[in-house]
VEXDO-352336 format. One record per residue (C-alpha): x, y, z; residue in one letter. Coordinates in steps of 0.5 Angstrom, whole numbers, plus 500, padded with zeros to 3 digits. Layout:
BEGIN
XYZA;...
***
This chain:
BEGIN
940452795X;936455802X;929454801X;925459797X;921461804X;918469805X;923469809X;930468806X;927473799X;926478804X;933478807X;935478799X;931484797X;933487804X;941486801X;938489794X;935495798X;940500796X;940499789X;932498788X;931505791X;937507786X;934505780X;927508783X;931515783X;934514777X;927513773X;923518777X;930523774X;928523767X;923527765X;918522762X;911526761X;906524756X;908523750X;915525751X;917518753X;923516748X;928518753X;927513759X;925508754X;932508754X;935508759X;930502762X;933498755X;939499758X;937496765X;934490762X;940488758X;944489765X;940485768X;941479763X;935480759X;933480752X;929487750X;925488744X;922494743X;917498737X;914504736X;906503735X;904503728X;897507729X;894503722X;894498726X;891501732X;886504729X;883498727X;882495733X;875495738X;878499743X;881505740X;881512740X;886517738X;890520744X;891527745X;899525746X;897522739X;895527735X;900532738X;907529738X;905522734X;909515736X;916516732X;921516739X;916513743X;917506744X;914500748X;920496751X;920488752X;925485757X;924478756X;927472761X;925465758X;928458762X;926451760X;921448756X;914450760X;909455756X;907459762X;908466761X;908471767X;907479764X;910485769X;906491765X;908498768X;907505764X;912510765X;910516763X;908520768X;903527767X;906534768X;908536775X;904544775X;907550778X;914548781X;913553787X;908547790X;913543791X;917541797X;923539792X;924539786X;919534782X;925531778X;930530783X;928524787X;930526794X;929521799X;926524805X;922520812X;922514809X;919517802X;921518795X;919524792X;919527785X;914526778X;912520777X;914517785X;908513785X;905513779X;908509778X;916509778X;917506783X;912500781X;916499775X;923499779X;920494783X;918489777X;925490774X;929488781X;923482782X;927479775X;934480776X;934478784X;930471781X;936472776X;942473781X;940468785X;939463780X;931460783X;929455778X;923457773X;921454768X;917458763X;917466761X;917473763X;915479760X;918486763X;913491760X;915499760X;910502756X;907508754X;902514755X;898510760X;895516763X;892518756X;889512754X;894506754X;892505747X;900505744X;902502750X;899497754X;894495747X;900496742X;904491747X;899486747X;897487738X;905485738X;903479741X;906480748X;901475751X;901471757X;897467762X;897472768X;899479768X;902485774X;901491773X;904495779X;900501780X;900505786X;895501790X;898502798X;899495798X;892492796X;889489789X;885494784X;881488781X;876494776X;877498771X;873504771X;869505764X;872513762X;869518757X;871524755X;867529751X;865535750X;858539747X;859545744X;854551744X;852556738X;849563739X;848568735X;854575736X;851582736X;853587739X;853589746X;849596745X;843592741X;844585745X;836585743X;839582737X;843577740X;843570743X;849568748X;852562748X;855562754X;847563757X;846557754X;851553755X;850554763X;843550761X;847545758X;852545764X;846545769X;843538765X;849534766X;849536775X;843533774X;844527770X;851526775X;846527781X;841521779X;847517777X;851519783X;845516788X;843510784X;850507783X;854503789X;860499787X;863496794X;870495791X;871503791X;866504798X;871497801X;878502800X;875509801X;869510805X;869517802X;868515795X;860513797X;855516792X;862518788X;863511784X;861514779X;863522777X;861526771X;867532773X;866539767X;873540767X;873546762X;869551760X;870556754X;867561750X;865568746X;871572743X;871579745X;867581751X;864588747X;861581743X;855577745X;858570744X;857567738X;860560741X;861556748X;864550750X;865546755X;870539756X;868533760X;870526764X;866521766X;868515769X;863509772X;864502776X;863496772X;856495770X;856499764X;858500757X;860507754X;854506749X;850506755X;852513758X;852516751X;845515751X;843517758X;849524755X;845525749X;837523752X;839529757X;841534751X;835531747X;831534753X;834540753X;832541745X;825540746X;824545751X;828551749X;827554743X;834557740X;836549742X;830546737X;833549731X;841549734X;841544738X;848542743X;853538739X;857532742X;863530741X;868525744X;874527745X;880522747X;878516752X;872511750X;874506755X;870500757X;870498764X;873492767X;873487772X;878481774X;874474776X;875474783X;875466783X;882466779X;887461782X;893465780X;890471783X;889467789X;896465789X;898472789X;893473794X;895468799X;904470798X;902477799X;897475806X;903472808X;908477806X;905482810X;902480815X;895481813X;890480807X;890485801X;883487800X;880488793X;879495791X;878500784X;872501779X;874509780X;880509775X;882508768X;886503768X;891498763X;889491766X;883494761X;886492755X;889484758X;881483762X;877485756X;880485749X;886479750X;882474756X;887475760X;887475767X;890481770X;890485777X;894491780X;899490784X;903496788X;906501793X;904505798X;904512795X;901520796X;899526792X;899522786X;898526780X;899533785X;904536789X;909533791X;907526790X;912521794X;912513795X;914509802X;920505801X;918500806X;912498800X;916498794X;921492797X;914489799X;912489793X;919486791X;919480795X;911479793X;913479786X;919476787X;915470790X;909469785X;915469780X;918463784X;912459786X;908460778X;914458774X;917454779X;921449775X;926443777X;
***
């Protein structure tokens, strides 16, 4: 056989282009929202039998979950339960070797908003300049395409590994990950490494943000509005509340550096950590002085931090407000957590496998991938911090991720194909 070189994978991923961005498109096709993901676990099923592997899969057991450190009930959790929705295993095992190599993608996607924004329809996975556009293009089908292909072209050219690897499709990532990723590695899905191909423009996410949502609601007292003398608006004081956090997000913002974030994005200087208010409701009739008042937040934050050292610095802030009004000593600001409570993470920059991967990717590309993250809540949590696991992620160039007309660049998701084609080679290499 030729010599395993970057150079002779290249010119076989190349011969597999077509049918890698086919199976991209395919992914990206089918509607796989945020708790409705049953349908495309399926079809991957189907396309890890194709391939030669065996598929295992499960739904989550929420009892089993919820005895774990890192659980919270995800919103898709409580809406739509986890019947229908399984993780799915694709699992390759060759020669006696104990080495486990993960490849973890998710593949539900969050919804595409008003379809009048975008240039195609989300769902369609036109190819247009070079780029695949659709729902879910770059977060993170094309990741997972990329995964799949790197396996069945080790597979079709009959490369020598002595070990295992687990193809992992899981779900609801972008809720929280806890009957995903976490489910995945409870069922014993463990390795000694782990990919996951997230949109990362071709560089290394080594952290995870530390992610809390919350929300603190606000009580008044209703009257009507031709004696408003009778009554104490919600809202009015909610915007004390409001105030406090945009104090506390501002002394935060200027404390905190993290240069993983600032190296990738140099406009996220004094953003590394972001208390954002997403929601704001309240009162029920507007000839009613509110009686209640509410709004929904999400922090997120560098490694450096727990979710109990936020917590604190949320609720010293509303103590304060306590204290210095009057209707809040006797009704004070309630807090309660909403869906994620994500501690942050972050992968040891001296792990060998880590520079392994480091050093192919260098030579694939022409340069070296620089190590980037900090501001997202990711799967690669659950690996580094509840299972000892080493875990970065790995992915293709993409734009408007999560917006209108999210696309990823083709050129980048064979890139990553040889990559992880290569790592497979060189971690697992047998006789």
């Amino acid at each position: 056989m030729e010599a395993v070189t970057p150079e002779f994978i290249r010119r076989k991923v190349e011969e597999k282009k077509n049918s890698i961005i086919k199976l991209a498109r395919e992914l990206i096709r089918i509607p796989s929202i945020t708790g409705e993901e049953g349908e495309a676990q399926s079809f991957v099923r189907d396309k890890l039998k194709e391939i030669g592997l065996k598929v295992e899969s499960f739904e989550p057991d929420p009892r089993e979950l919820s005895s774990h450190p890192s659980y919270f009930p995800t919103s898709s959790y409580t809406k739509y339960g986890y019947a229908g929705r399984p993780n799915v295993i694709g699992i390759l095992r060759e020669g006696t070797s104990e080495k486990k190599l993960i490849l973890n993608g998710h593949i539900d996607v969050v919804p595409p908003g008003s379809l009048g924004g975008w240039r195609y329809d989300p769902w369609s996975g036109e190819v247009s300049g070079g780029r695949i556009y659709g729902r879910g293009a770059g977060d993170m089908k094309a990741g997972l395409s990329s995964i799949i292909s790197a396996v069945e072209l080790v597979r079709d050219l009959e490369l020598p590994i002595d070990g295992t690897i687990l193809v992992e499709s899981t779900i609801e990532e972008e809720d929280g990950g806890v009957g995903g990723a976490l489910a995945t590695l409870l069922k014993g899905y463990r390795g000694d490494f782990s990919i996951n191909p997230e949109p990362t423009n071709l560089d290394f996410w080594i952290a995870s943000a530390g992610v809390l949502y919350f929300k603190i609601g606000v009580k008044g007292r209703p009257s009507h509005v031709m004696e408003p003398y009778r009554g104490v608006s919600a809202i009015d004081k909610l915007f004390l509340v409001y105030k406090a956090l945009k104090m506390l997000d501002k002394e935060r913002r200027k404390n905190i550096r993290f240069k993983y974030a600032e190296r990738c994005d140099p406009n996220l200087k004094g953003y590394e950590t972001f208390l954002n208010i997403g929601m704001i409701s309240g009162g029920n009739w507007p000839s009613t002085v509110p009686d209640w008042a509410e709004l929904h937040c999400r922090i997120g934050w560098p490694p450096g931090e727990s979710v109990e050292d936020v917590e604190v610095q949320i609720k010293e802030k509303l103590s304060n407000l306590a204290e210095s009004d009057d209707w809040f000593k006797d009704n004070p600001p309630e807090y309660e957590v909403t869906g994620w409570r994500a501690e942050p993470s972050m992968l040891n920059l001296k792990d060998l496998l880590l520079r392994e991967l480091s050093n192919i990717a260098s030579k694939v590309l022409g340069r070296s991938p620089r190590f980037c993250g900090g501001t997202a809540g990711l799967d690669t949590r659950f690996f580094i911090n509840d299972f000892k696991i080493p875990s970065v992620c790995f992915g293709p160039v993409a734009s408007n991720i999560h917006g209108f007309n999210e696309s990823v660049e083709i050129d980048s998701i064979l890139k990553v194909t040889e990559i992880i084609s290569l790592f497979i080679y060189r971690f697992l290499k047998g006789s």
